[in-house]
C-alpha positions as CSV (number, residue, x, y, z in Angstrom):
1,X,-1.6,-17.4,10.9
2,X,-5.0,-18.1,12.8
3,X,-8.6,-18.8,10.8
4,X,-10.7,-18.0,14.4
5,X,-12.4,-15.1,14.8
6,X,-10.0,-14.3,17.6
7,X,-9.7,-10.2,16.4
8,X,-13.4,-9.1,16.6
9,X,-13.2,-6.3,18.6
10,X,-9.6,-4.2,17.6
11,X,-10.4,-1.8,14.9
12,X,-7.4,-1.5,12.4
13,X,-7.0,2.0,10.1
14,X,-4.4,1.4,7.3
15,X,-3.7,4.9,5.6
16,X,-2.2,5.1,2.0
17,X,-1.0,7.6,-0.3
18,X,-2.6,6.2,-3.5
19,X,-4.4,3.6,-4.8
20,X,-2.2,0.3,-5.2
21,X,-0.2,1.0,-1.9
22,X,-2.5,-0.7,0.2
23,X,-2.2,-3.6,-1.6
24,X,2.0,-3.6,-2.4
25,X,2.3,-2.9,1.4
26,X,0.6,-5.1,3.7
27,X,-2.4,-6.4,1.7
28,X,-1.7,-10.1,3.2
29,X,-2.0,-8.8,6.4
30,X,-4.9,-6.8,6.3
31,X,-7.0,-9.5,4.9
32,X,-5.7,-11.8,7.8
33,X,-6.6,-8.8,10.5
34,X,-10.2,-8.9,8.4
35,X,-10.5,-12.7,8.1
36,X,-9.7,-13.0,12.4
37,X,-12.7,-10.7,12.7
38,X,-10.7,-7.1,12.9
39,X,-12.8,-4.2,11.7
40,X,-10.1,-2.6,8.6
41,X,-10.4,0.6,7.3
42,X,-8.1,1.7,4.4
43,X,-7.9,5.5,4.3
44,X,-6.1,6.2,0.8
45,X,-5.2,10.2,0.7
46,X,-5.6,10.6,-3.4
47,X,-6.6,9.4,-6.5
48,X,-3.0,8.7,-8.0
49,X,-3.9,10.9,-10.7
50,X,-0.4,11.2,-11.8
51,X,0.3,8.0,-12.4
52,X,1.4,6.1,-15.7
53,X,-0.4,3.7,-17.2
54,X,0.7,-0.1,-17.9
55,X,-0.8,-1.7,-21.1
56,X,-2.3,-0.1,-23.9
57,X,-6.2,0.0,-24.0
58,X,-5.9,2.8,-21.4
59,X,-2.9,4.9,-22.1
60,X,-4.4,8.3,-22.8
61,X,-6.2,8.3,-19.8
62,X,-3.2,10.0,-18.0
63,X,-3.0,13.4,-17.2
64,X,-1.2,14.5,-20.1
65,X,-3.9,13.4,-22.3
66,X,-7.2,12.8,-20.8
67,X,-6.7,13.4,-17.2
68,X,-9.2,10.4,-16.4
69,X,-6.7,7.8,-14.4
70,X,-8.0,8.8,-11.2
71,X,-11.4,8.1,-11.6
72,X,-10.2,4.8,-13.6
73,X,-7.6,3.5,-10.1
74,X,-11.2,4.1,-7.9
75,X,-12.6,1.3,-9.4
76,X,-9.2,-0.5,-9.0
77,X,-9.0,0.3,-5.3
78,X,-12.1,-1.1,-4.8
79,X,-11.8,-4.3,-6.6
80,X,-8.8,-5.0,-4.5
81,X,-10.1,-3.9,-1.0
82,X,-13.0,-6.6,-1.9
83,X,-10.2,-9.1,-2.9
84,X,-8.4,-8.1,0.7
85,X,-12.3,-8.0,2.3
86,X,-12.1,-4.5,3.6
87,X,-13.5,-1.5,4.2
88,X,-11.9,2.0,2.2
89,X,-13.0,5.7,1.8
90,X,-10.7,8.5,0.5
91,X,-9.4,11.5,3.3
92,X,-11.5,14.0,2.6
93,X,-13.9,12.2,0.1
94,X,-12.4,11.0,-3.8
95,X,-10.9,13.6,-5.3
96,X,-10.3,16.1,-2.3
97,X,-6.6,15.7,-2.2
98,X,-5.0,15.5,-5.8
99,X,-2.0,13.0,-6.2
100,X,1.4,15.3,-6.3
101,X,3.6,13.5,-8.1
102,X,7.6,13.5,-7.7
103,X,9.3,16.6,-6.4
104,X,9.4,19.3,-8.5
105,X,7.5,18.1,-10.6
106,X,4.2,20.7,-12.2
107,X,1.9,18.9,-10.3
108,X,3.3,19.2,-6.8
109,X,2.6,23.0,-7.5
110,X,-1.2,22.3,-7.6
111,X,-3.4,24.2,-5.0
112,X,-5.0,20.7,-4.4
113,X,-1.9,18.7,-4.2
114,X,-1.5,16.4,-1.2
115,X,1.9,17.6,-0.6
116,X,0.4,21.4,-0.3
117,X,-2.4,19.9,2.2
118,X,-1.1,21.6,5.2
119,X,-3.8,21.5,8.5
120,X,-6.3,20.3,5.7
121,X,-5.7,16.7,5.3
122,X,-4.4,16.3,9.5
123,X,-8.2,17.7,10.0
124,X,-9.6,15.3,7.8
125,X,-7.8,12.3,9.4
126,X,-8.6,13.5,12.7
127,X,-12.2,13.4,11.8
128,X,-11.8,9.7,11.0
129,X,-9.7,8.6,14.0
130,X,-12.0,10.0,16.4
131,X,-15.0,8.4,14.1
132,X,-13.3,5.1,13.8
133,X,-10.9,4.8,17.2
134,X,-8.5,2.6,15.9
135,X,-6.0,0.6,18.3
136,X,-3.2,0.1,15.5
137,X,-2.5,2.7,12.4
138,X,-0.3,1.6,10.2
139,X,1.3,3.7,7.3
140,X,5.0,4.1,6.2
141,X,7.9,5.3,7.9
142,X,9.3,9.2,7.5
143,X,11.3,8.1,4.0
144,X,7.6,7.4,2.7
145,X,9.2,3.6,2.1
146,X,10.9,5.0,-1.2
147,X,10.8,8.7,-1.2
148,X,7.4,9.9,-2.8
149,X,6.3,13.0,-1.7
150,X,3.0,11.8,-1.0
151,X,4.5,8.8,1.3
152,X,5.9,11.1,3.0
153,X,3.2,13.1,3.4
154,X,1.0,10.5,4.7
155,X,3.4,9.7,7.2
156,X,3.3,13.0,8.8
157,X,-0.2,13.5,8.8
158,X,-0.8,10.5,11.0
159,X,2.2,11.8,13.4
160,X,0.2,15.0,13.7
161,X,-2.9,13.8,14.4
162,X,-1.4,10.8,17.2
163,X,-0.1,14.6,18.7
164,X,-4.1,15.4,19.1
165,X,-5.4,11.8,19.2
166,X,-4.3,8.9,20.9
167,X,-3.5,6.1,18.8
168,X,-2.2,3.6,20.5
169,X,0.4,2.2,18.2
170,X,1.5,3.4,14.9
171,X,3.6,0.5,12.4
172,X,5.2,1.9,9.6
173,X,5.1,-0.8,6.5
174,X,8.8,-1.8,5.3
175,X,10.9,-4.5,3.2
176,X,13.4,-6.4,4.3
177,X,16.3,-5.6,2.4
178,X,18.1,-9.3,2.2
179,X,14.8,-11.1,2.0
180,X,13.9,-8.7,-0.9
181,X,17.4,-9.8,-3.0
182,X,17.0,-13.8,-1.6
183,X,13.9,-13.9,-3.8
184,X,14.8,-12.0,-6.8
185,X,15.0,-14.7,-10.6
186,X,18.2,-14.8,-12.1
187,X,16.3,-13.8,-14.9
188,X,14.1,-11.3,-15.6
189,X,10.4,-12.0,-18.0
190,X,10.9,-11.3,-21.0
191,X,10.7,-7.2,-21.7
192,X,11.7,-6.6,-18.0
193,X,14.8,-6.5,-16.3
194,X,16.4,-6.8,-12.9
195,X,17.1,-4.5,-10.2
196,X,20.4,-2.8,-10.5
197,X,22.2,-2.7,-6.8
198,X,20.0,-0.4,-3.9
199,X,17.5,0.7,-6.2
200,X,15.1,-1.2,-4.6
201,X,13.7,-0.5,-1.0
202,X,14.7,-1.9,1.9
203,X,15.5,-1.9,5.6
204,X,18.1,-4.1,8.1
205,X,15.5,-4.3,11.0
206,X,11.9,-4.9,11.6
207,X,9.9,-4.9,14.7
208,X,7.3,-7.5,13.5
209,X,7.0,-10.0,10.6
210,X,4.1,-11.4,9.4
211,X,4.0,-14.9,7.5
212,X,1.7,-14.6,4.7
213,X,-0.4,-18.3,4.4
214,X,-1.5,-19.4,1.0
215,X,-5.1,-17.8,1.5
216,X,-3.0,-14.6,2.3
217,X,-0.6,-14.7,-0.1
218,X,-3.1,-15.2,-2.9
219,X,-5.8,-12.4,-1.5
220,X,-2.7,-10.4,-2.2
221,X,-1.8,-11.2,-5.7
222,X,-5.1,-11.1,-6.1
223,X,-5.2,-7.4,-4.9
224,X,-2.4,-6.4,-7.0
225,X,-3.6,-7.9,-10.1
226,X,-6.4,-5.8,-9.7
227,X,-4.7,-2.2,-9.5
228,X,-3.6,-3.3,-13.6
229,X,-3.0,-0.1,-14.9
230,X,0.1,0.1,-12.1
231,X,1.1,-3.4,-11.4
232,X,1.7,-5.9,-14.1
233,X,2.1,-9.7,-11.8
234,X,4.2,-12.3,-13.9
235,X,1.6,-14.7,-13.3
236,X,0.7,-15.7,-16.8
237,X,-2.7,-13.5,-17.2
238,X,-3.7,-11.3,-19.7
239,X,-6.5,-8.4,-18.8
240,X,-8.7,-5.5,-21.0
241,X,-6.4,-3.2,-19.2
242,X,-3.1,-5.0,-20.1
243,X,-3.2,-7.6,-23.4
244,X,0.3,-9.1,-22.4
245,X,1.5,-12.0,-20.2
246,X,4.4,-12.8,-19.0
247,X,5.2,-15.6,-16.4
248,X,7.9,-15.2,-13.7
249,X,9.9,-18.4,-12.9
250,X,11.0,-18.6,-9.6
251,X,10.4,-19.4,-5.9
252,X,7.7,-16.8,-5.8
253,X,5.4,-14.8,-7.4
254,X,6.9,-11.1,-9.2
255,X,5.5,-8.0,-10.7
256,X,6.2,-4.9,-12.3
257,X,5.7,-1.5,-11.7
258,X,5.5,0.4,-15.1
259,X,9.5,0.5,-14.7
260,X,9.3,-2.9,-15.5
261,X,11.8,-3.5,-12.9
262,X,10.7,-7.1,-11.5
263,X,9.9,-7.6,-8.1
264,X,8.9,-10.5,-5.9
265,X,5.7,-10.8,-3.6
266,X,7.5,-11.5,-0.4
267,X,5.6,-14.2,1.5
268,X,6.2,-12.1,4.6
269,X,5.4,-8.3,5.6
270,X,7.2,-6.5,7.8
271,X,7.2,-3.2,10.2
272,X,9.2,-1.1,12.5
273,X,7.3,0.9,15.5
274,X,6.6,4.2,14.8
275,X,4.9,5.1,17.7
276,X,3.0,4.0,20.8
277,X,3.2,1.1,22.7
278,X,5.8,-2.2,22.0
279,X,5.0,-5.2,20.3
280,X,4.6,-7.9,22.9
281,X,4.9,-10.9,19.7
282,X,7.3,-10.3,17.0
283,X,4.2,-12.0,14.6
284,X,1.4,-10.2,15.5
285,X,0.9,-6.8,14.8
286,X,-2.0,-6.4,17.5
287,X,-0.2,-8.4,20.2
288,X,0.1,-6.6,23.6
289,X,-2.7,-4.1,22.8
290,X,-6.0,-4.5,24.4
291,X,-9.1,-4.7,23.1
């Protein structure tokens, strides 16, 4: 990776689902685009309302109980985009676009659920595209990475809008699925456990890996650490939100969704095209578009 201010100039729009994505996905990478001088803008589509909540201090703000989580994971989001140094807004302003859960589930039936968004949400991105121009978009592929409805979702709102709006290249954010299992302990921490075979995400192929540097790789912990109530990192820290450690041993950094399944922070990101043009280096996501 490069320290110069060698970017200043491409303007970057990463849009997410919920808050926490950003940072899971490809937050080493967008603090590199920021840190070369690339103007980033995270666009995250709801509050993750929905969610569940790791740690007990703030368990009852779900939306069986107290219905407050989304209002708590806007204070997360930002914490992390000013761990990653960038920019963030919500499509349609907080709150517009309410966090759908899984399919089938009673919230996907809301009015105000991102999955029921129709011309709504692709008019609100639209509106930001043509406000912010961006030369690379960069989102997940059609699966939504692993199958949430609102993944999926945000995938095809960007594909709409590039059919009004010229963007002119789209990367969809991926794992690799043998660098995923090269990482993985042999043991779990203590209270979690290990993935059982293909229940983690992961593609074959990618069109462009990027090698996280230490400043990277610890901007994205960082990030992650900060979205508590949905990510608990194995790095030995307690926090209000979550009173418990536990400390990973391995070749990397892991964490935990509230599945408690471990994961490791991959020292790489990856993508696959998705649209526009080719990437001209296999390490650069902006490489080959002009400025």
């Amino acid at each position: 990776m490069h320290n110069s201010r060698d970017l200043q100039g491409y303007r970057v729009l990463a849009v997410h689902a919920h808050p926490d994505d950003e940072s899971i996905t490809m937050a080493g990478t967008l603090f590199d685009l920021a840190r070369r001088g690339a103007d980033v803008l995270v666009v995250t589509c709801t509050l993750g309302e929905e969610g569940e909540v790791i740690g007990e201090p703030y368990q009852l703000l779900t939306n069986d109980h107290g219905d407050q989580l989304g209002g708590f994971r806007i204070a997360e989001l930002h914490g992390a985009l000013q761990a990653i140094g960038v920019r963030g807004e919500f499509l349609g302003g907080a709150g517009c676009f309410r966090d759908s859960g899984m399919a089938g589930s009673e919230a996907s039936k809301n009015p105000r659920a991102f999955v029921n968004s129709r011309r709504r949400a692709v008019d609100a991105l639209l509106e930001v595209l043509r406000r912010e121009r961006p030369h690379l978009v960069l989102t997940y592929g059609p699966d939504g990475g692993y199958g949430h409805p609102d993944h999926i979702r945000a995938h095809e709102i960007v594909h709409e809008a590039a059919e009004e709006f010229d963007i002119p290249r789209i990367l969809w954010a991926v794992r690799k699925r043998e660098e995923t299992d090269a990482l993985l302990p042999e043991v779990a921490p203590e209270g979690w456990r290990l993935p059982k075979p293909g229940e983690l995400d992961g593609v074959d192929s990618v069109d462009v890996s990027v090698r996280l540097d230490g400043e990277a790789y610890s901007a994205k912990i960082a990030a992650m650490a900060t979205h508590a109530t949905q990510i608990w990192v194995a790095d030995g820290r307690t926090s209000a939100t979550n009173p418990h450690a536990v400390l990973g041993k391995g070749p990397v950094m892991y964490y935990a969704l509230s599945n408690l399944i471990v994961q490791p922070i991959q020292p790489w990101e990856h993508f696959q095209l998705g649209g526009g043009e080719a990437v001209v280096d296999t390490s650069d996501v902006l490489s080959g578009l002009e400025r």
